[in-house]
Each structure stands twice: as structure tokens, then as C-alpha cells.
C-alpha angles and dihedrals in degrees: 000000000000120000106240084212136042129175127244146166109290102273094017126111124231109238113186129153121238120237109243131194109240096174140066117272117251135189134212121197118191145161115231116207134168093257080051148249111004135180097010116188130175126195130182109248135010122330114236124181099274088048092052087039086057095041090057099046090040104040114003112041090052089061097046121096121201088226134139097031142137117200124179128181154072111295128064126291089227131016109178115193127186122350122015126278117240131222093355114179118206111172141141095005121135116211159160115274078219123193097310106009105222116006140205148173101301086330135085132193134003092007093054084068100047086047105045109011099037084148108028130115108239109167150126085031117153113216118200113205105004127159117240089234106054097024120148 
């Protein structure tokens, strides 16, 4: 931004330039993490929402785990919907088992995984008031 006053000599005028943008504008979406700068993505222009929209179901959401996490209460812990979900990670949470465990369209439970997660990483979990038969 331009300073609105300068100083000067008395009777003298401030004559200062004016910085200009000569390139394109280009913005740069990222994640930052403790391990760094993830999912960088740069476009040419301003972002507007379908553009971040994009950005998150294209780049982002494909480098993000679900890890490290405690999660108590009574819904599910994951509820998939629709198409599968690639490359899901899954790993060191410990949950609920919930009302229905994992859940699916119209499917819970093991099949849920097969379905929606068929190569995904889903391991070391801890899960909290599951039933043998359907434990995961």
C-alpha cells in the first residue's frame, strides 16, 4: 500500500513512485502441518469457492489421514455415502463403536470397508464398545 503523507523540506513537495504490478496474479493454496507445507497448489488468478472446493476434494483431501485422534460419542465414527473413497488412511484412533459402527449406503461393517475403502489403510485403531461379532 501507498502512504497518503510524506515529509519534506518546508516548501518543498514529496515525490515518491508508486509500486505497480506488472505480472499476472497468481495464487497458491497449501496445508501446513507440523511435519510442513502440504498439498501446495498454485492457479493462475483469484480463488474463489469452486476453485477451493475443487482444491480440497482434488489435492487435499487425498494427503490427509484421519490419525491421532479420540472420538467419543453416539454416532458413528464413519458414515461413507456415494463413490468410494481413495487412498483413505485410518490409523492410531481410538473410538466409539456408535449405533451402527461403520456405516454405508444401505451396509455396516465390514462391508462398509470392502465397498468404500477397498484400498485404504485402516490399522492400530482402538475400538471402545464393540460387539465380537462385528469388531473392527
Amino acid at each position: 500500500m501507498t502512504r497518503m503523507y510524506g515529509r519534506a523540506a518546508p516548501g518543498e513537495r514529496v515525490v515518491e513512485t508508486v509500486p505497480q504490478n506488472y505480472g499476472e496474479n497468481v495464487s497458491m493454496l497449501a496445508a501446513i502441518s507440523l511435519g510442513g507445507i502440504e498439498a501446495p497448489m498454485t492457479i493462475s488468478g483469484a480463488v474463489d469457492g469452486l476453485i477451493f472446493l475443487e482444491y480440497v476434494k482434488q489435492v487435499l483431501c487425498p494427503t490427509l489421514p484421519v490419525e491421532n485422534n479420540t472420538v467419543f460419542n453416539s454416532g458413528n465414527p464413519i458414515t461413507a455415502h456415494r463413490a468410494p473413497t481413495q487412498n483413505f488412511i485410518f490409523r492410531n484412533n481410538i473410538f466409539s463403536y456408535g449405533t451402527y459402527g461403520f456405516v454405508g449406503d444401505d451396509i455396516t461393517g465390514q462391508a462398509v470397508f470392502a465397498k468404500y475403502f477397498a484400498d485404504g489403510t485402516i490399522v492400530n485403531n482402538l475400538v471402545v464398545n464393540a460387539n465380537k461379532a462385528e469388531k473392527q
